[in-house]
C-alpha positions in Angstrom: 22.9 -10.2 2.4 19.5 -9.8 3.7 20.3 -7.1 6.4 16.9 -7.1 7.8 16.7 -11.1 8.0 20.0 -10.8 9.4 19.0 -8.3 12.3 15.9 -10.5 13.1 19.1 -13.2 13.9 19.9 -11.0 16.7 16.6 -9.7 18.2 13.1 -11.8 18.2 11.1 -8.4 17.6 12.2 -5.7 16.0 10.4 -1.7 17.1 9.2 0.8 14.2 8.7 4.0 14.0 4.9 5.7 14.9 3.0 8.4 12.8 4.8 10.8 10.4 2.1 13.4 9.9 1.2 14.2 12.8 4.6 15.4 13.9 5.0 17.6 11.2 2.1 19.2 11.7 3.3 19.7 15.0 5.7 21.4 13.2 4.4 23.5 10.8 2.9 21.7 7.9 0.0 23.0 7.2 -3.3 21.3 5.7 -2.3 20.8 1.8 1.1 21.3 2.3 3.4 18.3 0.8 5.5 16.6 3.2 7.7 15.3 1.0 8.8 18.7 -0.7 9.6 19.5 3.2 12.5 16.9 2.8 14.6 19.3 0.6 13.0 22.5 2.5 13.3 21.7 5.9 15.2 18.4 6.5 16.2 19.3 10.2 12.6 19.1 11.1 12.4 15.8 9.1 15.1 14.3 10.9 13.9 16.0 14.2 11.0 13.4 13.3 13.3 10.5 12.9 15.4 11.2 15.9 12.6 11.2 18.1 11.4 7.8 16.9 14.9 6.6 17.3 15.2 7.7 21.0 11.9 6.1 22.1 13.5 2.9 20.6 12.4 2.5 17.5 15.2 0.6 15.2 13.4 0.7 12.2 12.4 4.0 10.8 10.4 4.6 7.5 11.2 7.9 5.6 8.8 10.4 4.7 8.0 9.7 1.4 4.3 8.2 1.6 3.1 10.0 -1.0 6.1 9.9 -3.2 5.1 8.8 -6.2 4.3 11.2 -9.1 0.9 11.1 -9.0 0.9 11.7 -5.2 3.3 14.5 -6.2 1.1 16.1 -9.2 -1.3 17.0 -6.4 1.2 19.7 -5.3 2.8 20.1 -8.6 6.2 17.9 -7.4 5.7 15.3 -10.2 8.9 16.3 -11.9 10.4 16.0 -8.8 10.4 12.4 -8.0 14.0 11.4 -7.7 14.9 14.4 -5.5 12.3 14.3 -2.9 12.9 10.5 -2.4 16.6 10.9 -2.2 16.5 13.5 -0.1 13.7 11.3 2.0 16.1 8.3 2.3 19.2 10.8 3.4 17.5 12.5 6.0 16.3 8.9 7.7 20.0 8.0 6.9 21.6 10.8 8.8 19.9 10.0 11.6 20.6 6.0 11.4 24.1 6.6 11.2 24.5 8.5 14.1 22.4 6.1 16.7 24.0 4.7 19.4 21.7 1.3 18.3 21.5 -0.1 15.1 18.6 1.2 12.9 17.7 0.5 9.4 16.2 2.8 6.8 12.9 1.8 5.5 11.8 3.8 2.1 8.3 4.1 2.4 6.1 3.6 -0.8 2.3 4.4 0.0 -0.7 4.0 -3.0 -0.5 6.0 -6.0 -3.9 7.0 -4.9 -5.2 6.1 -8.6 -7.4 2.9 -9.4 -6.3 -0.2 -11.8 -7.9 -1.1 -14.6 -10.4 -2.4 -14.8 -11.8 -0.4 -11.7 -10.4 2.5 -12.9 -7.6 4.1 -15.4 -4.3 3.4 -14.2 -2.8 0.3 -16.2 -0.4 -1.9 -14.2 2.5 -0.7 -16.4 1.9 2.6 -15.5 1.7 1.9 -12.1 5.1 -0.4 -11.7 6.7 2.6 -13.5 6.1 5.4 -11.1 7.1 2.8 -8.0 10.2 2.0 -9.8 11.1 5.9 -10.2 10.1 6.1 -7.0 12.5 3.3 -5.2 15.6 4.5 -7.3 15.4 8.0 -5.8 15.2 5.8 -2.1 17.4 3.2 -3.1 19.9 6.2 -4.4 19.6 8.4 -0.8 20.4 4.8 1.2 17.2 3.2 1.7 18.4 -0.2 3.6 14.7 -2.0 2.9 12.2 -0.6 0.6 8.2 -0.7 2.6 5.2 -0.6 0.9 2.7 0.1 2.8 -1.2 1.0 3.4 -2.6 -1.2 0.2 -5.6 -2.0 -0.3 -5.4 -3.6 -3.9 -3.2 -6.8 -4.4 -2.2 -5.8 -8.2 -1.0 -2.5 -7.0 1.5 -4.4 -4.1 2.7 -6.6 -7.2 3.2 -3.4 -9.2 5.0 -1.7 -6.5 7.2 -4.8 -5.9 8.2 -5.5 -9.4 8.9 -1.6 -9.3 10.9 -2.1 -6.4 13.2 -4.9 -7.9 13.8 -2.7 -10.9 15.3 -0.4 -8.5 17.2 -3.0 -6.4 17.2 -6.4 -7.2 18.4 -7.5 -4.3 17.2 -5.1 -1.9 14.4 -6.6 1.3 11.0 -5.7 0.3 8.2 -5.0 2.9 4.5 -4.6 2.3 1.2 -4.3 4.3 -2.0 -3.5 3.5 -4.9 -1.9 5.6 -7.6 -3.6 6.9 -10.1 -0.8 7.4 -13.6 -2.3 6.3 -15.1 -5.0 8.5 -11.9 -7.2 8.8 -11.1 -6.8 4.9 -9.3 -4.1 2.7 -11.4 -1.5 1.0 -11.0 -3.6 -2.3 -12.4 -6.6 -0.4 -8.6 -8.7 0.7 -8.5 -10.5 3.5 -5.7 -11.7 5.6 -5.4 -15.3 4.0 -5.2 -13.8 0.8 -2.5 -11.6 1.3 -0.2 -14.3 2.5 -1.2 -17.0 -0.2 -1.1 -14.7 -2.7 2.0 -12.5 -2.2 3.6 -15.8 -1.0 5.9 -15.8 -4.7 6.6 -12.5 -4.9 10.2 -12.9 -2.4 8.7 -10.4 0.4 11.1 -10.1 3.2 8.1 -9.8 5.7 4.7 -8.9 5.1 1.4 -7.9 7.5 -0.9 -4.8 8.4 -1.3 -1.2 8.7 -3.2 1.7 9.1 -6.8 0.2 9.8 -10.1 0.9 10.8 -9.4 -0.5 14.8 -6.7 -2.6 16.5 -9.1 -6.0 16.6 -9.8 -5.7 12.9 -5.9 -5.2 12.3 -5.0 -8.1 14.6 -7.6 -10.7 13.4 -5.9 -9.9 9.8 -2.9 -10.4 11.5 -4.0 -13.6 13.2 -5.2 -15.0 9.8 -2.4 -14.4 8.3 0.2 -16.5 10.9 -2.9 -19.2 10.7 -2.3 -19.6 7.1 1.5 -19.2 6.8 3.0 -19.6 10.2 6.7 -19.0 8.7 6.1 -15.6 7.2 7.8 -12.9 9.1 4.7 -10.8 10.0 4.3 -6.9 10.2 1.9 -4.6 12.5 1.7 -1.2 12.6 -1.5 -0.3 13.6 -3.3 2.7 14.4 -3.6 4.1 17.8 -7.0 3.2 18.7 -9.9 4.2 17.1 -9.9 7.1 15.0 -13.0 9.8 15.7 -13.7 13.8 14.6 -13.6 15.8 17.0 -14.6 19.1 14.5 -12.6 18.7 11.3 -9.8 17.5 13.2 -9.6 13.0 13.4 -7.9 12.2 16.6 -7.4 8.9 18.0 -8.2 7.1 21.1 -5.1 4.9 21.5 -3.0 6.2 24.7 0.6 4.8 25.1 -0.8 1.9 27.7 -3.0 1.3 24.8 -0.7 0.3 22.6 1.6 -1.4 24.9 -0.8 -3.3 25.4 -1.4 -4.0 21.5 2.3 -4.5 21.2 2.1 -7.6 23.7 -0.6 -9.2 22.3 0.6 -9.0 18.4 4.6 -10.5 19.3 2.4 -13.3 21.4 0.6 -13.8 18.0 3.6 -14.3 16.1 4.6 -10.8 15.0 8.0 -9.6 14.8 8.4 -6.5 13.3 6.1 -4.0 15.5 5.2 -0.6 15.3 2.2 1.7 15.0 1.2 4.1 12.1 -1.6 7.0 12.7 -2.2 9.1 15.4 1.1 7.7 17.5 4.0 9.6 18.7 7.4 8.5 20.2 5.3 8.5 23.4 3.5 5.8 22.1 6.7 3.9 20.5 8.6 4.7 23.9 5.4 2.4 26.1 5.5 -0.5 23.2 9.2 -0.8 23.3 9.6 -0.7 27.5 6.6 -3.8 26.8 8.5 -5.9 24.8 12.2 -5.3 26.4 10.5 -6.3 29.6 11.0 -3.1 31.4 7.5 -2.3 32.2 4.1 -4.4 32.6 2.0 -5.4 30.1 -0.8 -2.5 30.9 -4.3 -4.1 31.6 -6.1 -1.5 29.3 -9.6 -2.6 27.4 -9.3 -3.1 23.7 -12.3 -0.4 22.2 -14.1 -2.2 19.4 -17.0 -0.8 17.6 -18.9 -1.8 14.0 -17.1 -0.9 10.7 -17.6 2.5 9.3 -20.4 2.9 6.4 -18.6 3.2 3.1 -19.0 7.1 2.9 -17.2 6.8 6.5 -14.9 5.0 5.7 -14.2 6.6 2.2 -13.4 10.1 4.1 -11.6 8.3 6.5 -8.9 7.3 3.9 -9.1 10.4 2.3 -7.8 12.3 5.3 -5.5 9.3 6.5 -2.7 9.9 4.7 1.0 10.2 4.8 1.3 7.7 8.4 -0.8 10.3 10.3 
């Protein structure tokens, strides 16, 4: 049984989770630390995380395992380390899921290797598939209910992350979205059509956007995408706002209305699975979900737009936007 197919039966749009990061630095992660080495260390603040999402409404919740794969992990010396951190990852979401008073599913999240594929750069795909599939046993193995891979920029990775994925669980729902951070395209130049009619074989669950350079950019992707396969179950888990330094530190400009707004006009577009990715708290989650339950007015906020970054921008943008921020 498809178990998130099967809890779209029941509900026409379905809440994620916000930002990971960003809570944990709330919490004491410091810049370099790993956040996935913080599942085994401290897994009460992880699930701290989790439970907030979980009371703002969010019934899916992705674990904290962005940057799980082992060369993720080799930047903090945790490439050995694979299967532990992910399991530990998937429990930690799973504690909390099992003790909601709503039914939530466990989404193991499986973010870029940060490495290029030949022939841009020297990861082969075999390589690549391999450390996904390490990756989504540890997740599948701590009780992962879909596996989500997310913030892709590169089509060959998603199929290497899938394939990885099914030799992990061959029958387990598989996610993915890709960001659309540079002028309405992916940094490796994909655009919404393409994900759709080129993923279409690949036996995705539900597929869509993340992450991003602003909400219009991420929503025309998004629009594109319904245009050119209207049955595909679509994701959206956007950004909140525009992101912007203030000093070293990238904040963003999204308030709750913001993206309550957002919310409204993505499920009116066709999405179904809705959430938001960096710079959003359970704040944030708490507006969107009051939105689309009907419980609260569809805020009349502006939607900020500006020009795409440069590529040096945009290139340090995705350097520090990591980890669902």
């Amino acid at each position: 049984m498809n178990v998130l197919l099967d809890f779209l039966q029941e509900q026409e749009v379905l809440v994620l989770d916000g930002a990971m990061g960003t809570q944990l630095f709330a919490r004491g992660l410091t810049s370099g630390g790993s956040p996935e080495e913080w599942n085994v260390l401290y897994p009460e603040r992880i699930q701290a995380v989790h439970q907030d999402y979980v009371d703002a409404g969010s019934q899916i919740i992705l674990t904290n395992s962005f940057g799980g794969t082992r060369y993720r992990l080799k930047l903090h010396n945790l490439q050995d380390r694979v299967g532990e951190l992910n399991r530990a990852a998937a429990q930690n979401a799973r504690a909390v899921a099992s003790r909601a008073h709503q039914r939530v599913l466990v989404a193991g999240s499986m973010g870029p290797t940060g490495e290029l594929l030949e022939p841009m750069g020297n990861m082969t795909y075999a390589k690549c598939r391999d450390a996904f599939a390490e990756q989504a046993m540890g997740l599948v193995e701590g009780g992962a209910d879909i596996l989500w891979i997310e913030t892709m920029s590169d089509l060959n990775e998603v199929r290497a992350a899938v394939e990885g994925a099914r030799r992990a669980s061959p029958d387990i729902p598989i996610c993915a979205t890709l960001s659309f951070d540079t002028r309405g395209r992916t940094m490796m130049g994909v655009t919404g059509e393409q994900v759709v009619e080129e993923l279409a074989g690949l036996g995705l669950t539900a597929m869509g956007a993340n992450c991003g350079n602003n909400l219009p950019d991420t929503e025309a992707a998004l629009a594109a995408m319904h245009a050119a396969a209207p049955d595909v179950v679509l994701i959206a888990k956007a950004n909140a706002g525009i992101p912007r330094y203030e000093g070293d530190t990238l904040v963003y400009d999204g308030t709750p209305d913001v993206m309550g707004a957002y919310a409204d006009r993505v499920r009116r577009a066709g999405v179904r699975l809705i959430g938001a990715c960096c710079g959003s708290t359970p704040a944030h989650i708490r507006t969107m979900r009051l939105v689309l339950d009907g419980e609260m007015p569809v805020p009349d906020v502006a939607v900020a737009e500006r020009p795409g970054r440069t590529a040096p921008e945009n290139a340090r943008a995705r350097t520090r936007r990591v980890r669902r921020g």
